[in-house]
Each structure stands twice: as structure tokens, then as C-alpha cells.
C-alpha positions as CSV (number, residue, x, y, z in Angstrom):
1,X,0.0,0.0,0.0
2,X,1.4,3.5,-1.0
3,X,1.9,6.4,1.5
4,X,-0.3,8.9,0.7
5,X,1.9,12.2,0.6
6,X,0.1,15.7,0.5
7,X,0.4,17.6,-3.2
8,X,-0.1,21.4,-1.3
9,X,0.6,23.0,2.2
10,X,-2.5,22.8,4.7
11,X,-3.8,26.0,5.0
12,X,-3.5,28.1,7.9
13,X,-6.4,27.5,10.5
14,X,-9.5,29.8,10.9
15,X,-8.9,32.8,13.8
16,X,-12.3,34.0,14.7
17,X,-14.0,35.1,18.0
18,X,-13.2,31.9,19.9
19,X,-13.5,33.7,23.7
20,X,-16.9,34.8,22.2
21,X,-17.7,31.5,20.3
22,X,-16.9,29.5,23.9
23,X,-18.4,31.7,25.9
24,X,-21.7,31.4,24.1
25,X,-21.5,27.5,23.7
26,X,-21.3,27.6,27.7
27,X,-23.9,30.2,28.6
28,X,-26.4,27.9,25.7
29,X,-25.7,24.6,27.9
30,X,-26.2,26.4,31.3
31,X,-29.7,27.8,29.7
32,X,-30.5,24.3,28.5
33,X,-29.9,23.3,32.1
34,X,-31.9,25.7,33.7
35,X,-35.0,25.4,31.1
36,X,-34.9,20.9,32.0
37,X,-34.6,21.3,35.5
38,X,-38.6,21.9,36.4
39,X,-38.9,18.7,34.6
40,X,-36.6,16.7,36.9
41,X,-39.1,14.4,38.1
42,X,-40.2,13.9,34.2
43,X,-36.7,13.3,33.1
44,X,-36.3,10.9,36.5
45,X,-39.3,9.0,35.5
46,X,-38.3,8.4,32.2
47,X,-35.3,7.0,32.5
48,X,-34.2,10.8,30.5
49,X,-32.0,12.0,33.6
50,X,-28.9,11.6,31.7
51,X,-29.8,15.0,29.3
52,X,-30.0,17.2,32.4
53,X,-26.7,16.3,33.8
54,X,-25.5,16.1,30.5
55,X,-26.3,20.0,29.8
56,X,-24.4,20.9,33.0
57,X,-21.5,18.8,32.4
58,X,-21.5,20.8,28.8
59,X,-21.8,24.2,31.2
60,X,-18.8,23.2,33.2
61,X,-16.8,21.7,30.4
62,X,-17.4,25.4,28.9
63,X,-16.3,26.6,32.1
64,X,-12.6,25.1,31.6
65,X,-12.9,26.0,27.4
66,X,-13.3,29.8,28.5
67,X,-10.3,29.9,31.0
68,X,-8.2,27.9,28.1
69,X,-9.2,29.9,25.2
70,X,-8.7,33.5,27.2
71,X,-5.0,32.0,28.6
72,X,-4.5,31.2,24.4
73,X,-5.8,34.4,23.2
74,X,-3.5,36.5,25.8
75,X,-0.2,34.0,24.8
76,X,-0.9,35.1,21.3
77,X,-1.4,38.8,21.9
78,X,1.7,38.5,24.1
79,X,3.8,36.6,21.3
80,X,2.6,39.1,18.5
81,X,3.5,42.2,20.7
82,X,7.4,40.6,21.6
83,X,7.5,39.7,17.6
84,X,7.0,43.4,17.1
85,X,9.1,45.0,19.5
86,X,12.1,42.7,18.4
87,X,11.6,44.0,15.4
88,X,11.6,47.7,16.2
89,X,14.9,47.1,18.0
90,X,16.2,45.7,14.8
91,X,14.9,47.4,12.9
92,X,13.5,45.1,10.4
93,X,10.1,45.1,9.7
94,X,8.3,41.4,10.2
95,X,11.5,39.9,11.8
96,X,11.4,37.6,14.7
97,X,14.0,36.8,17.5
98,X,15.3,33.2,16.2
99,X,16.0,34.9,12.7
């Protein structure tokens, strides 16, 4: 069997509003929560219990995801700002500390 080998470059990911995509995917969950749990004894009855814990588990999950995504976002700012004030001290517009 031949190795498949790529004939282009991947392109570079997708930056969008993460903090804000996260933060809604958590705050949805939570809602979904809240909205199931006057119908515990329903769920209970039905052997259906499993969704509402499921919704918060996705709430706290989303929790974590918004902590990571804000600690990512800063890195990246951070990085981008040191990239351009190595390259004021050089000089050189675009150039980074390992060149």
C-alpha cells in the first residue's frame, strides 16, 4: 500500500472570535440546564436524567474552554506584541528573534 503524501501546504487555520464563540457554547448549555430542571421528576421517570446532567456537564466543560481559550488568546497577543518589539529594536520590519 502507497503512502499517501500531500500535493499542497494545509492551510492556515481559521482565527475567529473563539472567547466569544466558547463563551456562548457555555452560557447555551447552562440555559439548557436551567430550562430541564422543572422537569426533573419527568426526566427521573423516564429514564431521561442523563440530558440534564449532560447540559451541565457541557456548562462546566465550557467553564474550563473559556479559561483555556482566554489563557490562548493572551499567549498570542503577548507573542505578537514581543515579535513586534524585536523587530523595532532591529529594525526590520516582520522579523522575529530566532532569525
Amino acid at each position: 500500500m502507497a503512502k499517501w503524501t500531500p500535493k499542497h501546504e494545509a492551510p492556515e487555520p481559521l482565527e475567529g472570535p473563539v472567547v466569544a464563540t466558547i463563551t456562548g457554547g457555555t452560557i447555551l448549555w447552562f440555559v439548557l440546564f436551567l430550562v430541564q430542571l422543572p422537569f426533573y421528576g419527568w426526566f427521573e421517570d423516564h429514564g431521561h436524567l442523563w440530558w440534564l446532567w449532560t447540559c451541565l456537564a457541557g456548562a462546566g466543560l465550557g467553564l474550563i474552554g473559556i479559561w483555556y481559550v482566554r489563557k490562548r488568546d493572551a499567549a498570542i497577543k503577548r507573542d505578537a506584541a514581543g515579535r513586534d518589539a524585536s523587530a523595532a529594536a532591529t529594525g526590520t520590519p516582520g522579523a522575529t528573534a530566532a532569525e
